[in-house]
C-alpha positions in Angstrom: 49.8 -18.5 23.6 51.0 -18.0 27.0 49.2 -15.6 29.5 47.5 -13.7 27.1 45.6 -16.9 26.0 45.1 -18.7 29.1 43.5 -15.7 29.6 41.4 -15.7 27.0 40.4 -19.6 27.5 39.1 -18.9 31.1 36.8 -15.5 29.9 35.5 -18.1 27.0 35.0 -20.9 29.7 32.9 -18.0 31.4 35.6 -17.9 34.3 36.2 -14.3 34.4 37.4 -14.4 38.1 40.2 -16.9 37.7 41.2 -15.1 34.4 42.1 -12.1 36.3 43.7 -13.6 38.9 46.1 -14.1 36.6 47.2 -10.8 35.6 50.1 -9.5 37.9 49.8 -6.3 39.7 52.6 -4.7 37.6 51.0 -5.3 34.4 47.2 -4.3 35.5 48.5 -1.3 36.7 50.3 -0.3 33.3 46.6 -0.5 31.6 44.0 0.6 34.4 43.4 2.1 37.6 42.3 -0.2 40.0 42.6 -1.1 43.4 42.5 1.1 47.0 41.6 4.8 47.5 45.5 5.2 47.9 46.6 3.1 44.9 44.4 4.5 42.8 45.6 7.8 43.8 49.5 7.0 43.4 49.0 5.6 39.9 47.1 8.7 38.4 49.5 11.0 40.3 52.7 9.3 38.8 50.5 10.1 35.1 50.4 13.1 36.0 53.9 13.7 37.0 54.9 11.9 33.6 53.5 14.9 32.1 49.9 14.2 31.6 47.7 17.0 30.9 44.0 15.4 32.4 42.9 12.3 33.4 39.8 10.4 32.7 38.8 7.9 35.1 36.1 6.2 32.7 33.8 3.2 33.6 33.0 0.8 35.0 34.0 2.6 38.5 34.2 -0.7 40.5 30.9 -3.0 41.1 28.6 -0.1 41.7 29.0 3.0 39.5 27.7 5.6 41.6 29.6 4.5 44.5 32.8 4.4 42.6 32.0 7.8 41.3 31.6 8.9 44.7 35.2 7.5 45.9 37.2 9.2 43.2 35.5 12.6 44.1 35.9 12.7 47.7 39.0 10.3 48.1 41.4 9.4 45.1 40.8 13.1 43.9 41.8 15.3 46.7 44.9 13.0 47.0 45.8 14.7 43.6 49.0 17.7 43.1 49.8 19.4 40.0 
């Protein structure tokens, strides 16, 4: 099954931490936003310079919701050119 089910044999085992470790970078960042103020930033504005229209940044925002909300209005947002 190769990554995809190792993968899927940790989350079953209830080991959700190790399963993600073993994602690369490259291929979390081709299906979610994630990571620092600035990375976040870079990988919605390179979206938006492919020609995207909007962005929806939805949920979960990080381990707290409201604080994760907070971060992408006052600093992955202004970070943002059309």
């Amino acid at each position: 099954d190769g990554l995809a089910g190792r993968v899927r044999a940790l989350v079953a085992a209830g080991r959700d931490e190790d399963a993600g470790a073993l994602i690369p970078d490259a291929v979390l960042d081709r299906f979610a936003f994630s990571g620092t103020r600035a990375h976040v930033a870079a990988l919605a504005q390179r979206v938006l310079d492919a020609g995207a229209g909007r962005i929806d940044f939805g949920g979960p925002h990080g381990l707290d919701d409201d604080a994760g909300v907070d971060l992408l209005g006052s600093a992955v947002l202004p970070r943002l050119r059309r």
